[in-house]
Phi, psi and omega in degrees: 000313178309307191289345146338289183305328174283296183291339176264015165246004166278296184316259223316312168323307202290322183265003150317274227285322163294352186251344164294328160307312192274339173268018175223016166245005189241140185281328213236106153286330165182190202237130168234122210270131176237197168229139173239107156247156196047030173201113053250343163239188188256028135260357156268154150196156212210172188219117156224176185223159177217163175272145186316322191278335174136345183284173171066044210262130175227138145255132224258339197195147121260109180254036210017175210294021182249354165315130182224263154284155188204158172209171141260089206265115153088247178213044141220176189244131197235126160210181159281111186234117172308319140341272178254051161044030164210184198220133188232142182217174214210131178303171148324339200238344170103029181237168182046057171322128183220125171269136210244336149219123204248009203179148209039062186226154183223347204170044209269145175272257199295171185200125172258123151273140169236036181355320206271336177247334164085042191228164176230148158281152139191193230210118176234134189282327191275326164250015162110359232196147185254123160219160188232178182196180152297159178266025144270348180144341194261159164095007212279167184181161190289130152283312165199143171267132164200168202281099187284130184277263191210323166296140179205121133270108183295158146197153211018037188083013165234169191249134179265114173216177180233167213238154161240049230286296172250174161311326163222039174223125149199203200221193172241133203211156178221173166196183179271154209277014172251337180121350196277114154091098134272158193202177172235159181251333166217169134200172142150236195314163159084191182204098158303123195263289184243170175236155165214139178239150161180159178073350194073034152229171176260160202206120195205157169231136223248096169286008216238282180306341194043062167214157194257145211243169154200157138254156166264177208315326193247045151089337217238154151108007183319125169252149195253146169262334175198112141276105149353293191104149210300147155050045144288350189005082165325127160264255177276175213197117179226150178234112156306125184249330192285316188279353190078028180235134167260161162250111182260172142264116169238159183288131174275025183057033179218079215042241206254357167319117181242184197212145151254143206239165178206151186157149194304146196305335177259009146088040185249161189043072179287123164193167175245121185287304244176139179213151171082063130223177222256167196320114172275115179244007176202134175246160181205157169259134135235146182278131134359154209261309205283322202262318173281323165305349157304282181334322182304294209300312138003277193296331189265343172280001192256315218280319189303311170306341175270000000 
């Protein structure tokens, strides 16, 4: 048990002392895929990435305005499209479009991988209900019915989702990753729109309220970390766990034109990474190729040594 014990506190240094490395030799720690919709007209909308730092802005796809929830598993992009009702996914670079659920679907938003289980989520506004598959597709079926908002997230062995309960109420709510012990987590002012968990808080952006929030896991300790401003509506919401940064999509109040934002986890050094795109309604993280092979590499120079 000691040496056990030894050794799983070697593996976390070694990946502490790699994530420290890595945020501070790299301009760019990792790359973040969004959705861009409804701009410049409400027939468009694209998946698109940028580098943590601003550089390297690509568009991975156009798929018109119907992009919604999107996540990244591996070396693909998996999203939701409203429009035409399926959930679909893509290599990283946007070739090899695949529809991955092609049917019983009404409105579907948010969307999760669980890659390490080999299962995907996801959230239909219209029928109410979180439902899964594989992530190719089989097997799909209803998980537990709620009033679904627009967030959906794994974290610690549990699935995170946000609620629409009215038009400007809803709530932040979990359960076990079969659908079992659903509970709320939050609830009262405002409408939480998308989520990011980390560190042992929830991270939401308030679409009612227009500010991007945090708490802790049970609910207690609400923050407001950045107001927005009236009818600025914060959308999607992502977290860099190597630089420590949360990200958001908020409307810059000019039609449908949003900005991407960015500051520090206690909602400090506010600034904007990217401007002149379209509605975000969904962020993602991926670490750079450089920062997980540093990690590899790391982890396999402690296990020879153990």
């Amino acid at each position: 048990m000691l040496l056990q014990r030894a050794k799983g506190f070697r593996w976390a240094f070694a990946a502490s002392m790699a994530a420290v490395l890595i945020g501070s030799s790299f301009s760019s720690a990792g790359v973040i895929y969004f959705s861009d919709a409804y701009y410049p007209t409400t027939s468009d909308g694209f998946i698109r990435s940028v580098n943590t730092d601003g550089s390297g802005l690509q568009t991975i796809l156009s798929i018109g305005g119907g992009v919604r929830g999107m996540d990244v598993a591996g070396n693909r992009i998996f999203w939701s499209d409203v429009d035409n009702d399926v959930i679909q996914r893509s290599y990283l670079d946007g070739s090899g479009v695949e529809t991955v659920v092609g049917s019983g679907l009404s409105f579907p938003m948010g969307l999760a991988t669980d890659a390490a289980h080999n299962r995907l989520y996801w959230g239909d506004a219209l029928l109410g209900r979180i439902d899964s598959s594989d992530m190719d597709g089989g097997g799909a079926a209803p998980l537990l019915t709620t009033p679904f908002g627009n967030g959906l997230e794994l974290y610690g062995g549990k699935l995170y989702w946000t609620t629409a309960v009215t038009g400007d109420s809803g709530d932040i709510m979990r359960a076990n990753l079969d659908g079992s012990d659903p509970e709320v987590v939050l609830t009262g002012e405002g409408r939480p729109s998308d989520i990011a968990l980390f560190g042992g808080k929830v991270y939401w952006t308030d679409y009612v309220l227009d500010r991007v929030r945090r708490a802790n896991l049970d609910g207690t300790g609400v923050e407001d970390l950045y107001i927005v401003g009236a009818n600025w509506n914060p959308g999607g919401i992502t977290i860099d766990p190597v630089e420590q940064k949360v990200y958001w999509a908020q409307s810059t109040g000019v039609g449908y034109e949003s900005a991407l934002m960015r500051m520090n986890l206690d909602g400090s050094e506010q600034e904007t990474l990217l401007s002149g795109i379209g509605i975000g309604v969904s962020l993602c993280w991926l670490p750079e190729p450089t920062a997980l092979a540093l990690l590899a590499v790391g982890a396999l120079a402690l296990r020879r040594r153990s």
